[in-house]
N, C-alpha and C positions, 0 to 999 in steps of 0.2 A: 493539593497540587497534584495536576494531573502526571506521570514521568511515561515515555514509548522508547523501548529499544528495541532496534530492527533488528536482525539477522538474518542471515541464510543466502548472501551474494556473494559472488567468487565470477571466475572466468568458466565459462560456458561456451562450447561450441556450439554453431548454429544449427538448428532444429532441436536443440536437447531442452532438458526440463526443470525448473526451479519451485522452491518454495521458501518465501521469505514469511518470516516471523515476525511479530511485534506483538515486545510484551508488555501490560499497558498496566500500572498500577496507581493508586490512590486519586480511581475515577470521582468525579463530585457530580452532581447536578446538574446536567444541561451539558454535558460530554457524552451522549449517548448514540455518535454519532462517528465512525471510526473510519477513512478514510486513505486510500492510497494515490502517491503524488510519485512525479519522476522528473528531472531534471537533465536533460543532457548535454554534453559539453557545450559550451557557445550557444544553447535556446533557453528557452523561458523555462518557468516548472509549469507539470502541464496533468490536468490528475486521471488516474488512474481507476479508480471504483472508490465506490464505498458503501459500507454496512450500517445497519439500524442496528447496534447492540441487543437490541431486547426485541426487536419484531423481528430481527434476520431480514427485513428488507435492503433490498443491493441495487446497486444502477452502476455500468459502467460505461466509461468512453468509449465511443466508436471505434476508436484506431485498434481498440485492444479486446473489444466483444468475440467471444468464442476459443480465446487464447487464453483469456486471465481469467482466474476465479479467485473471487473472496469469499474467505470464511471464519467461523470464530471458532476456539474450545472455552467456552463461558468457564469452565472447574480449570481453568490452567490460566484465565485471563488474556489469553493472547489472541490475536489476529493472524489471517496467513493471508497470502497471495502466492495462487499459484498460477506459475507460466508455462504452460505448452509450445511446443515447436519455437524455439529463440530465434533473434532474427538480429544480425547487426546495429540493428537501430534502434534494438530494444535497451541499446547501452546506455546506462541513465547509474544515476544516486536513485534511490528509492527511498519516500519517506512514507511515514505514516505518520496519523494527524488524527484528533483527537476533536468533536465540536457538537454544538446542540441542532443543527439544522440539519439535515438529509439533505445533499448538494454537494454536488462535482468542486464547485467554488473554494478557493482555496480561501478568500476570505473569512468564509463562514469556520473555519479550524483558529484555536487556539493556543492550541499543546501540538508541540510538534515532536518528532523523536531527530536525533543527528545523522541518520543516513545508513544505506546501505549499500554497497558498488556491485552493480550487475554489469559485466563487460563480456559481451558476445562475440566470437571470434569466427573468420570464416572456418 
């Protein structure tokens, strides 16, 4: 069973910097595939990047290219997402996601973690 627990969200003023955690243990077979999602009040969940565990390959959404960056420490097991210059809208739950395909698609995730509150303030 795959388990993710996020961290690292809090209140943030706008233009400042985050980096959210996720610690990802008892991966199996065909989860090699680590992804960031966000959800904000009143819209859909909509994603965010995601990483190739083992090749380091990454693809991110449009909205969020040149702001966000995903990364791993393979010796610590965790995942990061980091956010540059914040932005009011960037106020979302933040999840990460766990899956065997390389794809934004949040269908393709199985393991999910329970969330992380990023709320950006002017």
């Amino acid at each position: 069973q795959v388990q993710l627990v996020e961290s690292g969200g809090g209140l943030v003023q706008a233009g400042g910097a985050l980096r959210l955690s996720c610690a990802v243990s008892g991966r199996i077979f065909r989860t090699d595939i680590l992804g960031w999602f966000r959800q904000a009040p009143g819209k859909e969940r909509e994603p965010v990047a995601a990483m190739n565990w083992i090749h380091g390959d990454t693809v991110y959404a449009d909205s969020v290219k040149g702001r966000f960056t995903i990364s791993k420490d393979t010796a610590k097991n965790t995942a990061y997402l980091q956010i540059i210059n914040l932005k009011p809208e960037d106020t979302a739950v933040y999840y990460c996601a766990a899956g065997g395909i390389f794809s934004l698609k949040a269908d393709y995730y199985g393991y999910w973690g329970q969330g992380t509150q990023v709320t950006v303030s002017l």
